[in-house]
mmCIF file of the C-alpha atoms, coordinates in Angstrom:
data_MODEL
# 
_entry.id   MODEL 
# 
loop_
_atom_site.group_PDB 
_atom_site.id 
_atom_site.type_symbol 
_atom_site.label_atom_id 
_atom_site.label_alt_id 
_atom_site.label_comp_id 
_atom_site.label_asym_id 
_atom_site.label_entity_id 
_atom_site.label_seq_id 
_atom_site.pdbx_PDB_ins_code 
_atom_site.Cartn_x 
_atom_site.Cartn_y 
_atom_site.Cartn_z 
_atom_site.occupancy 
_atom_site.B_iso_or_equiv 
_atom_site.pdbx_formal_charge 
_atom_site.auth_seq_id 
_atom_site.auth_comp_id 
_atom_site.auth_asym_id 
_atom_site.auth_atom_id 
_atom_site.pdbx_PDB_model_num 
ATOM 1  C CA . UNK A 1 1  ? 13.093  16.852 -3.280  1.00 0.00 ? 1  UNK A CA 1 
ATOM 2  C CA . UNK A 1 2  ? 10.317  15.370 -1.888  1.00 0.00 ? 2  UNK A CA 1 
ATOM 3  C CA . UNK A 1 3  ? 6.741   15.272 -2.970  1.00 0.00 ? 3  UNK A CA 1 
ATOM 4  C CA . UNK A 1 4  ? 3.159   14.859 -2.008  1.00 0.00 ? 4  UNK A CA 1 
ATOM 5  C CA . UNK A 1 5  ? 0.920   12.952 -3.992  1.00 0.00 ? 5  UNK A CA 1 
ATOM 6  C CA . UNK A 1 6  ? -2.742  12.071 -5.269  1.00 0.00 ? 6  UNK A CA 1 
ATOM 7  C CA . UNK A 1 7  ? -3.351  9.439  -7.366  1.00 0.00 ? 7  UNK A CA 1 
ATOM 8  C CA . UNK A 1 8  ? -7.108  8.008  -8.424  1.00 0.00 ? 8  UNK A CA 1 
ATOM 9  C CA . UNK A 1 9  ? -7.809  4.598  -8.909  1.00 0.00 ? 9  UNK A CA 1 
ATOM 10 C CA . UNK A 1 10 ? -8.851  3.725  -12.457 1.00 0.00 ? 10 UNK A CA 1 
ATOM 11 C CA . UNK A 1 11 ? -11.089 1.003  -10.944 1.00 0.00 ? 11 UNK A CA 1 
ATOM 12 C CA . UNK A 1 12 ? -13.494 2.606  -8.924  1.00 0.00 ? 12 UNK A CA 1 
ATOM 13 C CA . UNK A 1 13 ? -12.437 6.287  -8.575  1.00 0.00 ? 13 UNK A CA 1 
ATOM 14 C CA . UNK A 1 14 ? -11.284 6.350  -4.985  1.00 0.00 ? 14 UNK A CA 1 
ATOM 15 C CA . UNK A 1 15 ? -8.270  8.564  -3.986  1.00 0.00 ? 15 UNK A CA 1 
ATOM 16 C CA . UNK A 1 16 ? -4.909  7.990  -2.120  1.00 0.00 ? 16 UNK A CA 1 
ATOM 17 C CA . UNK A 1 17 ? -2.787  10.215 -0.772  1.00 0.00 ? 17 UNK A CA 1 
ATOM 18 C CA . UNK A 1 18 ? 0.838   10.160 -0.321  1.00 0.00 ? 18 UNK A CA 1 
ATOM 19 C CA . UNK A 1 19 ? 4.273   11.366 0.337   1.00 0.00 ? 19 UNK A CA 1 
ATOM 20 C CA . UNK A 1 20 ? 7.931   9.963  -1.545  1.00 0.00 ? 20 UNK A CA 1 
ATOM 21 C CA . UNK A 1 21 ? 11.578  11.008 -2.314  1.00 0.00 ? 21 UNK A CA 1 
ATOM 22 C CA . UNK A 1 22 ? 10.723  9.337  -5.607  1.00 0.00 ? 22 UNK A CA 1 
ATOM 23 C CA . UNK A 1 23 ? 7.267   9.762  -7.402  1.00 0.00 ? 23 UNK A CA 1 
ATOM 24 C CA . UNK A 1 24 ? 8.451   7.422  -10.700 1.00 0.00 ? 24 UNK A CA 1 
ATOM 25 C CA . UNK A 1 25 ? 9.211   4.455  -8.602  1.00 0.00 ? 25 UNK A CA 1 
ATOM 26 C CA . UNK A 1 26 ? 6.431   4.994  -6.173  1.00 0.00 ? 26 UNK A CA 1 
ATOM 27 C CA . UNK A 1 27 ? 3.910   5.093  -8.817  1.00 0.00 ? 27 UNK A CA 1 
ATOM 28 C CA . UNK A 1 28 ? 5.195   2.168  -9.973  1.00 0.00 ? 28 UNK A CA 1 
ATOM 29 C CA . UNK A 1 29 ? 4.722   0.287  -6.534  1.00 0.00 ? 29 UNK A CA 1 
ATOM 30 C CA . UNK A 1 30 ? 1.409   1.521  -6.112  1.00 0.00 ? 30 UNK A CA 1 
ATOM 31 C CA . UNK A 1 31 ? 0.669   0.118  -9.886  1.00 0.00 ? 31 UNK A CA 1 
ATOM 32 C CA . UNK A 1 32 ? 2.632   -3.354 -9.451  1.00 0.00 ? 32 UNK A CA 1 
ATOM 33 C CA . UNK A 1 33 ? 0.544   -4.074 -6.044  1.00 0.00 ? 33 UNK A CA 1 
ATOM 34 C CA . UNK A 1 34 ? 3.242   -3.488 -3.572  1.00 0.00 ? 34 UNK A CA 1 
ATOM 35 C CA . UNK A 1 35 ? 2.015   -1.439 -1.784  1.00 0.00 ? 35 UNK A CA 1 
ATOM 36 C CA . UNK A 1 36 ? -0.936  -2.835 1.362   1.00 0.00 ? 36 UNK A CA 1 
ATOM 37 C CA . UNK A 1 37 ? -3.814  0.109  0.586   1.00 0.00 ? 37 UNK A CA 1 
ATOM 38 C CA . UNK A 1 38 ? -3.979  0.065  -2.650  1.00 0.00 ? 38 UNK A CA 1 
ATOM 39 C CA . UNK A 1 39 ? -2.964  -3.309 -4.305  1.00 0.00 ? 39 UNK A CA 1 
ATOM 40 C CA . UNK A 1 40 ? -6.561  -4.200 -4.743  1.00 0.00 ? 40 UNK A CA 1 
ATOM 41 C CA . UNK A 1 41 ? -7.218  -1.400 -6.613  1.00 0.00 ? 41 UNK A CA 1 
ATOM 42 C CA . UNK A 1 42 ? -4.793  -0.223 -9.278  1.00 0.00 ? 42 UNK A CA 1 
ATOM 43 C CA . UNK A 1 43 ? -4.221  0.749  -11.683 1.00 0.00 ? 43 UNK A CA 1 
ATOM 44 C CA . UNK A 1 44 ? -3.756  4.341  -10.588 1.00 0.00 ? 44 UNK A CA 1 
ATOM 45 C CA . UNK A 1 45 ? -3.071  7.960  -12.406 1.00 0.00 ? 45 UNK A CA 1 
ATOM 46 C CA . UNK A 1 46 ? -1.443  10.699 -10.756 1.00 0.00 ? 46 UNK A CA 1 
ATOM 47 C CA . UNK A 1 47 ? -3.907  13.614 -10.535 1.00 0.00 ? 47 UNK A CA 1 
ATOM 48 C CA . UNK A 1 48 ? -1.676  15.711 -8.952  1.00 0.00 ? 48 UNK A CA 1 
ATOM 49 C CA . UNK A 1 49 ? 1.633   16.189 -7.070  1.00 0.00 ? 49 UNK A CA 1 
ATOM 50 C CA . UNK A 1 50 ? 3.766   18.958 -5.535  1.00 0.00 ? 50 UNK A CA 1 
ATOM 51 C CA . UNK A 1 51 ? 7.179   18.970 -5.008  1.00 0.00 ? 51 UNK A CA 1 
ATOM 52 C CA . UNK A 1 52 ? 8.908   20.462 -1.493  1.00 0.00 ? 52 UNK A CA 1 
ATOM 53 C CA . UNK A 1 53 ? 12.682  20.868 -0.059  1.00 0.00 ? 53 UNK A CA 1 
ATOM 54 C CA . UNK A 1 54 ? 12.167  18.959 2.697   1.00 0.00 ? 54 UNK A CA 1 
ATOM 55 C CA . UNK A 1 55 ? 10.688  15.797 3.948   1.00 0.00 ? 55 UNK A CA 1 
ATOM 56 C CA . UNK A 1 56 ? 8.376   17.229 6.748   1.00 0.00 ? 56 UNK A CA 1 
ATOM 57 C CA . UNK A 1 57 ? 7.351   19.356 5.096   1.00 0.00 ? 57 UNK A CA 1 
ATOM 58 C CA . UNK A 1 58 ? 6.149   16.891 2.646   1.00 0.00 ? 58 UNK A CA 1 
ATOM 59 C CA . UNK A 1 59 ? 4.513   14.770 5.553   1.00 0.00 ? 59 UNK A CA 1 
ATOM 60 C CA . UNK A 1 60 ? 2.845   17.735 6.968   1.00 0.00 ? 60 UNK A CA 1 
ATOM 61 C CA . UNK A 1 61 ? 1.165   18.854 3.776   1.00 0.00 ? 61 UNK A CA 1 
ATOM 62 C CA . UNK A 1 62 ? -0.186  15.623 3.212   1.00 0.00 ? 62 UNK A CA 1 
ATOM 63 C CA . UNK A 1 63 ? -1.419  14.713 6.819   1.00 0.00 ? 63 UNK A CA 1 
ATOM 64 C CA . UNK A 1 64 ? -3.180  18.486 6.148   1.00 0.00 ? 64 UNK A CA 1 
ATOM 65 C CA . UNK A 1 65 ? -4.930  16.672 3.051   1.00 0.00 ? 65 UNK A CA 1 
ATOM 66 C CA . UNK A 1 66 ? -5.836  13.581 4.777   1.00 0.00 ? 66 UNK A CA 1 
ATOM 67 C CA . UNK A 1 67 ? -7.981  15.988 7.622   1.00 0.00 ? 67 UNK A CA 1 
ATOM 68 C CA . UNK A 1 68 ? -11.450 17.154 6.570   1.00 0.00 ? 68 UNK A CA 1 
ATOM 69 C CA . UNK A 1 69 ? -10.358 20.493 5.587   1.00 0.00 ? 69 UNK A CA 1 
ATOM 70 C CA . UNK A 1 70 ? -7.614  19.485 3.583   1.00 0.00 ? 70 UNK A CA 1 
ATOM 71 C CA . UNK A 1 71 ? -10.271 17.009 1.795   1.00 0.00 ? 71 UNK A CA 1 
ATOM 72 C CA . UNK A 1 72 ? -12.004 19.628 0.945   1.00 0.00 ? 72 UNK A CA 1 
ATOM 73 C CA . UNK A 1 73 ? -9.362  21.741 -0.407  1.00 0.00 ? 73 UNK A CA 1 
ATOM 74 C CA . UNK A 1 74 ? -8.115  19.326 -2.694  1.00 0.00 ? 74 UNK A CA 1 
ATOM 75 C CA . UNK A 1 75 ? -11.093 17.905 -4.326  1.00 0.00 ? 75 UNK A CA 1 
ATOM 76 C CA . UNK A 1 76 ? -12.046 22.054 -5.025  1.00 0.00 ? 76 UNK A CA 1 
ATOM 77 C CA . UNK A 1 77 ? -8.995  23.511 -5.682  1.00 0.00 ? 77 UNK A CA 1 
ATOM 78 C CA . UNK A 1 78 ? -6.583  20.594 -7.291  1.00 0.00 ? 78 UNK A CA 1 
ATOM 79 C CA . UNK A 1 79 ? -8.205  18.075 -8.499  1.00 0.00 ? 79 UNK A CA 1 
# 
């Protein structure tokens, strides 16, 4: 499985989207300040995830959230 992500930093509210094979561990990066984006800003919570069979699938869902329409889909309708 692979899933799409949102987490919110716990900092100063801002939002990251993403896309793993393992949401646990990535979490974990995004928390321990491994990853480039967001190490200046954890901790984060997950606000929201979905789960799909495939990895492009995965990637194209979350390059749709990362447009303006997808923005605004996600901040009205899941999170």
């Amino acid at each position: 499985m692979y899933y799409t992500y949102i987490l919110k930093s716990a900092v100063d509210g801002t939002k990251y989207i993403g896309h793993t094979a393992d949401l646990k561990k990535r979490l974990g990066e995004h928390n321990k300040g491994q990853s480039k984006y967001t190490s200046t800003k954890n901790p984060f919570v997950l606000v929201w995830y979905c789960a799909f069979k495939t990895k492009e699938k995965a990637v194209s869902f979350e390059i749709y959230l990362k447009s303006s329409s997808g923005f605004a889909f996600a901040n009205k309708r899941l999170i």
